[in-house]
C-alpha positions as CSV (number, residue, x, y, z in Angstrom):
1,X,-16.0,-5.5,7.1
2,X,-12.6,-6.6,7.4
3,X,-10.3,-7.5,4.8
4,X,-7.0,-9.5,4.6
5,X,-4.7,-8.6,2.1
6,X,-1.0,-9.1,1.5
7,X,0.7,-5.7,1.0
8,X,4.1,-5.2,-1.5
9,X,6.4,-2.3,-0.5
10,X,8.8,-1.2,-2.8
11,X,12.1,0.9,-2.7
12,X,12.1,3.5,0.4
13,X,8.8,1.9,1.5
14,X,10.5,-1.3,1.4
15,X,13.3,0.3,3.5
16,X,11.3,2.3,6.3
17,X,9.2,-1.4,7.0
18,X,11.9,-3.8,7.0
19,X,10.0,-6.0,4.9
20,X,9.1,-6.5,1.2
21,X,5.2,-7.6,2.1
22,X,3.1,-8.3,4.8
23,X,-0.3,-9.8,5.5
24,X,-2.6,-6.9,6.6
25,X,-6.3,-7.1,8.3
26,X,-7.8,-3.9,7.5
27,X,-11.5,-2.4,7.5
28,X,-10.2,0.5,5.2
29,X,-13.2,1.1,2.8
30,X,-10.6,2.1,-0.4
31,X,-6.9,1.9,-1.0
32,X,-6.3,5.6,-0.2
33,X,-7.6,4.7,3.9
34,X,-5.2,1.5,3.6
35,X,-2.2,3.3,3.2
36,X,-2.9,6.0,5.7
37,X,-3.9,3.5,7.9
38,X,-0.1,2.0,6.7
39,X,1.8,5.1,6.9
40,X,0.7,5.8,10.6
41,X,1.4,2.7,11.5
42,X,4.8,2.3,10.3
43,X,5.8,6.1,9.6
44,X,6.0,6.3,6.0
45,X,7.3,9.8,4.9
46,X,5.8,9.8,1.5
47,X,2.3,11.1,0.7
48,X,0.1,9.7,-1.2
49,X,0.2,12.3,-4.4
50,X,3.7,10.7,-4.4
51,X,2.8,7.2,-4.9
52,X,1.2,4.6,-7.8
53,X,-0.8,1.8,-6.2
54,X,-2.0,-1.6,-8.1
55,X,-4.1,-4.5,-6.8
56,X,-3.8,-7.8,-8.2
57,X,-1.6,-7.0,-10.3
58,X,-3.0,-4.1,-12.2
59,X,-2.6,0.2,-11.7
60,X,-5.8,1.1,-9.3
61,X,-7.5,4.4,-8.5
62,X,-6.8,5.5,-4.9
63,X,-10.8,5.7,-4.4
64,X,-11.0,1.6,-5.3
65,X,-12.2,-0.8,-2.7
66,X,-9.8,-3.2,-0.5
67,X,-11.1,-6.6,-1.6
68,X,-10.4,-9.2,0.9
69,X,-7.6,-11.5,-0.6
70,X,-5.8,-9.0,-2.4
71,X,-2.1,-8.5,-3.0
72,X,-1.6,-4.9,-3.4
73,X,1.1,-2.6,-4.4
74,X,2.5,0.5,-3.0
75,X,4.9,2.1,-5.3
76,X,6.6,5.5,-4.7
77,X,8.9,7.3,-7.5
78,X,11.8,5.3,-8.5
79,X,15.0,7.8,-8.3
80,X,17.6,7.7,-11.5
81,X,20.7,6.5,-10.7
């Protein structure tokens, strides 16, 4: 089943993309497929021991289901400055 969900890059994500979010249609079955499906896609560097995600708002589990409609978060390791 597909799912439409608006994705938030941050920091070197943010960079690689070009863009801060985008609306994604997806049939990934859990967060962890989304973001490989993502990182071929776009070429993202960073694996995904490297990164948090949250959906709607809230830390998720890698293993947790896309739900159509969600905004969700991929956030790699802020560097100190």
């Amino acid at each position: 089943m597909m799912a439409v969900v608006t994705v938030l890059y941050f920091a070197s994500l943010r960079d690689t993309r070009g863009l801060a979010s985008e609306q994604v249609e997806s049939s990934a079955p859990d967060l962890q497929a989304l973001y490989a499906e993502l990182q071929s896609r776009h070429g993202f560097s960073l694996p995904v021991n490297r990164l948090r995600v949250a959906m709607d708002g809230d830390f998720a589990g890698w293993g947790d289901g896309v739900r159509d409609g969600s905004e969700i978060a991929f956030i790699p390791p802020v560097s100190g400055g």
